[in-house]
C-alpha positions as CSV (number, residue, x, y, z in Angstrom):
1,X,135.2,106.5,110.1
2,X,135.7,108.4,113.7
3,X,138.0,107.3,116.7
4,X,136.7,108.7,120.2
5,X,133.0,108.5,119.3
6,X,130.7,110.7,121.1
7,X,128.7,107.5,121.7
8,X,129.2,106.6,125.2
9,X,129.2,102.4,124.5
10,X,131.8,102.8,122.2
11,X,135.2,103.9,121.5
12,X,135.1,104.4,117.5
13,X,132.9,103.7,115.2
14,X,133.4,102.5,111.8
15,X,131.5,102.4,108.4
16,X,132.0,99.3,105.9
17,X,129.5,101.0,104.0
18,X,126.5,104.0,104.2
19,X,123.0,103.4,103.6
20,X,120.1,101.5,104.7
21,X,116.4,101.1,104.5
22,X,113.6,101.6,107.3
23,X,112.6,98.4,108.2
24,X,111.7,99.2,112.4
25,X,109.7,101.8,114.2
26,X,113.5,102.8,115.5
27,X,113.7,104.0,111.7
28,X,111.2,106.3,111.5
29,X,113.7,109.4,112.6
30,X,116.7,107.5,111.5
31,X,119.8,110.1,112.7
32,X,121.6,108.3,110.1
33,X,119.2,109.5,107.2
34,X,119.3,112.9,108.0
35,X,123.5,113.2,108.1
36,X,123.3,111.2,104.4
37,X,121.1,114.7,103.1
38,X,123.0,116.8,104.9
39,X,126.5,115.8,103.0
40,X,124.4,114.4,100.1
41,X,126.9,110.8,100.7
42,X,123.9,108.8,99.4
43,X,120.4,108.1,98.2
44,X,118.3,106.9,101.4
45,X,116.7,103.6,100.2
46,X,119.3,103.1,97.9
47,X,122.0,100.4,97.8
48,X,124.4,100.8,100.3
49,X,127.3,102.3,99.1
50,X,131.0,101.2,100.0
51,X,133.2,103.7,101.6
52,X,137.3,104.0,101.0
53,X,140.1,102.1,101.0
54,X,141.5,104.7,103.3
55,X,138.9,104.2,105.7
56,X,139.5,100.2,105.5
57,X,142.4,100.5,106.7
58,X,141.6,102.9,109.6
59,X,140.7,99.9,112.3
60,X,144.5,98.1,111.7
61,X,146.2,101.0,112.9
62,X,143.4,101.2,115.8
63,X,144.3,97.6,116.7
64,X,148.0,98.5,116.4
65,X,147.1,101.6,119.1
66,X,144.7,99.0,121.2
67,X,147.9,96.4,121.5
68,X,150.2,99.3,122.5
69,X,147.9,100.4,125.7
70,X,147.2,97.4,126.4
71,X,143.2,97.5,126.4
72,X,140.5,96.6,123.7
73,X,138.9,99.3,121.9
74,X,135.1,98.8,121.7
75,X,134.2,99.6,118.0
76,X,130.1,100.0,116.6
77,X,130.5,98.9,113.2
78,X,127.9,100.4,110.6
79,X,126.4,103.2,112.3
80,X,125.4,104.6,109.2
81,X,123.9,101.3,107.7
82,X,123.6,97.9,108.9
83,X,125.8,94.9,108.5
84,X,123.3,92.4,108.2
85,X,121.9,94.1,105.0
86,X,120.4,92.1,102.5
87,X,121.1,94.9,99.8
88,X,125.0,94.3,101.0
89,X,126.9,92.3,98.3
90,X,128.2,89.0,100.8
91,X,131.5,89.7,99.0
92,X,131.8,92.9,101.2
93,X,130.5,91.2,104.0
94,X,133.5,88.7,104.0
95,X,135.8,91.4,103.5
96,X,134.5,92.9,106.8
97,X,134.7,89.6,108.7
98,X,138.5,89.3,107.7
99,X,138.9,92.8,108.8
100,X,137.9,91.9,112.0
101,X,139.5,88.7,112.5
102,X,142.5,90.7,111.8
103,X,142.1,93.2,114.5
104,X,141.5,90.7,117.8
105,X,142.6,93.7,120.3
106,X,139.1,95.6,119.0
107,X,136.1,94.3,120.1
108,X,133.2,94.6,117.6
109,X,130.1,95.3,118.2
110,X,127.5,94.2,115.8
111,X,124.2,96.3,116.4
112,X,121.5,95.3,114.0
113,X,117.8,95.6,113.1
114,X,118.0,92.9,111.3
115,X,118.9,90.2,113.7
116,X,116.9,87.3,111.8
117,X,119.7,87.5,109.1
118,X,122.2,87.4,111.3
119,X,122.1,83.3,111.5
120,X,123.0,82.7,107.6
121,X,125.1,85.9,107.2
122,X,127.8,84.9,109.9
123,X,130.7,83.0,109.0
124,X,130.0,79.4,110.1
125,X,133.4,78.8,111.3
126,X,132.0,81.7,114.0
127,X,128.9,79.6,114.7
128,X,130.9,76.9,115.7
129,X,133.8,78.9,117.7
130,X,132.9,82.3,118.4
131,X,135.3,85.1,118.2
132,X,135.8,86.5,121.4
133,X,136.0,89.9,120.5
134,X,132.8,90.2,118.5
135,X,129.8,91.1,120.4
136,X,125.8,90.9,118.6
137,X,123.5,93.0,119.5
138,X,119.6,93.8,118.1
139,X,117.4,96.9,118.2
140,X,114.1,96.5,120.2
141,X,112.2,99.6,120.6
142,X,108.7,97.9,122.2
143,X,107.7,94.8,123.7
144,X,106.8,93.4,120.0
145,X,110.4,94.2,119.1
146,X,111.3,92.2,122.1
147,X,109.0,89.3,121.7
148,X,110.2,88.5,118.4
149,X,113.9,89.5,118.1
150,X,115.3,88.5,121.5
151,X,114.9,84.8,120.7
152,X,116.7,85.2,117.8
153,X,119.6,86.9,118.7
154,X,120.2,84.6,121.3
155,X,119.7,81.7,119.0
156,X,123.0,82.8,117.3
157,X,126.2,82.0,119.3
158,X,127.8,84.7,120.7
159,X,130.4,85.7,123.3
160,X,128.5,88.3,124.5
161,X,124.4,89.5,123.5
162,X,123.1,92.4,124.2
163,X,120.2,94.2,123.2
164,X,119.7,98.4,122.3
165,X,116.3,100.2,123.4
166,X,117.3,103.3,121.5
167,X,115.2,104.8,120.7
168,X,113.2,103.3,123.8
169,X,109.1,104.0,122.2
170,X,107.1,101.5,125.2
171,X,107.7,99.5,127.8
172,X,109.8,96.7,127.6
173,X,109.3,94.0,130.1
174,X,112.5,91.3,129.7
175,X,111.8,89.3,132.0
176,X,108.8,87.8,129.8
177,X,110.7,86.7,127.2
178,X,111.1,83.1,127.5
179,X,112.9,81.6,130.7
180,X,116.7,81.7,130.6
181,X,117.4,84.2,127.7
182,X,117.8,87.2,130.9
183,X,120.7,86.5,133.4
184,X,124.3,86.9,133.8
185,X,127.3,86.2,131.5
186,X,129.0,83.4,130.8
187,X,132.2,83.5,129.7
188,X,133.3,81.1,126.9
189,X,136.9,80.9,128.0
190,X,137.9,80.4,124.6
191,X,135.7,77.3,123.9
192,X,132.5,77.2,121.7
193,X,130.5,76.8,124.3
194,X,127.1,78.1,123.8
195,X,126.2,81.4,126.0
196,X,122.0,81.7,125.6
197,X,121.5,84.8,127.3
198,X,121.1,88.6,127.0
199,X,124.8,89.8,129.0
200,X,124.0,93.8,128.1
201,X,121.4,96.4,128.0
202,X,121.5,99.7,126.3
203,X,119.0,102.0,126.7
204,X,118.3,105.6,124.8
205,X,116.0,108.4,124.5
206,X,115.5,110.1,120.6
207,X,117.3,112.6,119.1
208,X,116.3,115.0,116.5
209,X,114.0,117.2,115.3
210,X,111.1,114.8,115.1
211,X,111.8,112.9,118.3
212,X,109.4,111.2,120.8
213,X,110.1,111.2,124.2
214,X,110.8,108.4,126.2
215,X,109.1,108.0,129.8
216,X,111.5,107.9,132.4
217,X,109.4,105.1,134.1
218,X,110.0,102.9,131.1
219,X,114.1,103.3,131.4
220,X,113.8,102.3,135.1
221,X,111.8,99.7,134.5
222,X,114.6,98.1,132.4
223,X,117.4,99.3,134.9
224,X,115.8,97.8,137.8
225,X,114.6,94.5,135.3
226,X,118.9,94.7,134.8
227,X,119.5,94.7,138.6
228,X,117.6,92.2,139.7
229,X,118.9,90.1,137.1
230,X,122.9,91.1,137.6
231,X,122.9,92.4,133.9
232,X,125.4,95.7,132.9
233,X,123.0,98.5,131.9
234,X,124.4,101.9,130.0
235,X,121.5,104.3,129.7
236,X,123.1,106.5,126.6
237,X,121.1,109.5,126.8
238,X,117.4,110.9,127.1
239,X,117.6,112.6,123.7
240,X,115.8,115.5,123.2
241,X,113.6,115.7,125.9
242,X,113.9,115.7,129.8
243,X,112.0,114.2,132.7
244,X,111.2,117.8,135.0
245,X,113.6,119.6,133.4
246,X,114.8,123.0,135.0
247,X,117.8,123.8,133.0
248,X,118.2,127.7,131.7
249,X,117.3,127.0,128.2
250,X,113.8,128.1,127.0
251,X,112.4,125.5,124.7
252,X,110.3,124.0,127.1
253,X,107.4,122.7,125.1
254,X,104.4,124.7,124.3
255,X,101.7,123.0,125.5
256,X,103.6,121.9,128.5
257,X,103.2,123.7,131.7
258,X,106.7,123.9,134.0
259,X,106.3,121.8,136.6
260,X,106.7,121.9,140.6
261,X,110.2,121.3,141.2
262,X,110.4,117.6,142.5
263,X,107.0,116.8,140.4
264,X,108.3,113.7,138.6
265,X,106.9,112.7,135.1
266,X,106.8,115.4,133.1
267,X,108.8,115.8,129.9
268,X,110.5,119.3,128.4
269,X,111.8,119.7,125.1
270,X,115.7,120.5,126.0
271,X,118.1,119.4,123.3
272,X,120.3,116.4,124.0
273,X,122.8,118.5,125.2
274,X,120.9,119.9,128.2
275,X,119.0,116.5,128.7
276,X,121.9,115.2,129.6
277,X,122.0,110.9,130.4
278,X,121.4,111.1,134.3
279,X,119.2,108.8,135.5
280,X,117.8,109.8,139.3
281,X,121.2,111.2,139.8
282,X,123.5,109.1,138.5
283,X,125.1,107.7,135.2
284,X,124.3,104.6,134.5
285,X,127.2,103.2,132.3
286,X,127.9,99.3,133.2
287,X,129.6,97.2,130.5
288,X,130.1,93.3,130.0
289,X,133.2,91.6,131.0
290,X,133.4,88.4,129.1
């Protein structure tokens, strides 16, 4: 569907299928429901709807590329839907995992809201001896996210797990979720040995013209949460709105007064552009190595 994604985990991303339902508080602005009625692709709510032959094809010739530099391409597969589906038909489903167990120089990342299906909707034969190249990952938005999705997702074996707080909408303390599932990786080294713990964080702000902001004292709470623990982290982006911002633009919001420069805290309405994904000066983009 698009090779160099502007998405700063990923290489390419590509689309099995298009559609989805809301089924998170991360869905309430869903990015992915507003490009579906811009190019009118598909009825939001509806079935998912299966994209081209063409675009099947697409990831062999990025595994072909991946093999010929000599590095793995990291791949988000449904960004405009949701793999783990249960309006999916499984017979697409096991078209996808062939797909991908024909491409072993990309490494697939999984993302899902729907991380309780994940269990029954993976190919046992990947249960048992996971693929090295496929990565799972789950949504959590809040600490109720995290208290109830985190233990399943690390329930399913995995070489690496790794959880997206994008949109980020509360505080989210890790380290309460039950003792073990936060620490470092560990490789399999090609064995099915089981690897119970969260190896990746991603962390977002909202885009969009609805968006909410996110605190900045939230996203260093997981950073720091990630450092004490030796975990990557990749903050993505603060979305539409800016801790302190003093950029040119003037779409500071209105009932916002500009603040002291220095005065930390307070959020302007910027555009993602402007917003930018710096972090207390720096860029924050670690990755796993399994």
């Amino acid at each position: 569907m698009a090779e160099q994604s502007a998405i700063s985990w990923c290489d390419a991303t590509f689309n099995p299928w298009i559609g989805c339902t809301k089924v998170s508080p991360a869905c309430d602005h869903c990015y992915a429901e507003r490009w579906a009625a811009r190019f009118g692709r598909v009825a939001w709510g509806r079935p998912p709807v299966r994209t081209s032959a063409a675009n099947w094809r697409e990831p062999l010739g990025w595994n072909a590329k991946a093999v010929q530099m000599g590095r793995g391409l990291r791949v988000f597969c449904a960004s405009l839907g949701d793999v783990f589906d249960n309006a999916v038909p499984d017979a697409w489903r096991a078209d996808l995992w062939a797909l991908i167990e024909a491409t072993p120089a990309l490494t697939w990342v999984l993302l899902t809201k729907r991380i309780g299906n994940a269990q029954r909707m993976l190919p046992p034969a990947w249960l048992e001896h996971p693929l090295p190249n496929v990565w799972l990952g789950a949504t959590v938005v809040n600490q109720e996210e995290a208290d109830r999705d985190i233990p399943k997702l690390i329930a399913v074996p995995a070489a690496v797990h790794f959880v997206s707080c994008e949109p980020l909408l509360g505080r989210v303390a890790l380290e309460e979720v039950p003792v073990g599932m936060f620490g470092p990786l560990r490789p399999y080294g090609g064995s099915s040995v089981r690897n119970p713990r969260i190896n990746w964080v991603i962390v977002g702000g909202e885009s969009g013209p609805d968006a909410r902001p996110v605190h900045p004292e939230w996203v260093r709470s997981i950073r720091d949460q990630c450092a004490l623990a030796h975990v990557p982290f990749h903050f993505k982006q603060w979305g539409e709105w800016a801790p302190n911002c003093l950029c040119d633009t003037k779409a500071a919001h209105p009932t916002t007064k500009r603040p002291v420069p220095g005065k930390m805290g307070v959020m302007f309405r910027c555009g993602t552009r402007r917003a930018g994904r710096e972090l207390d000066g720096t860029v924050w983009a670690e990755f796993p190595v399994p």
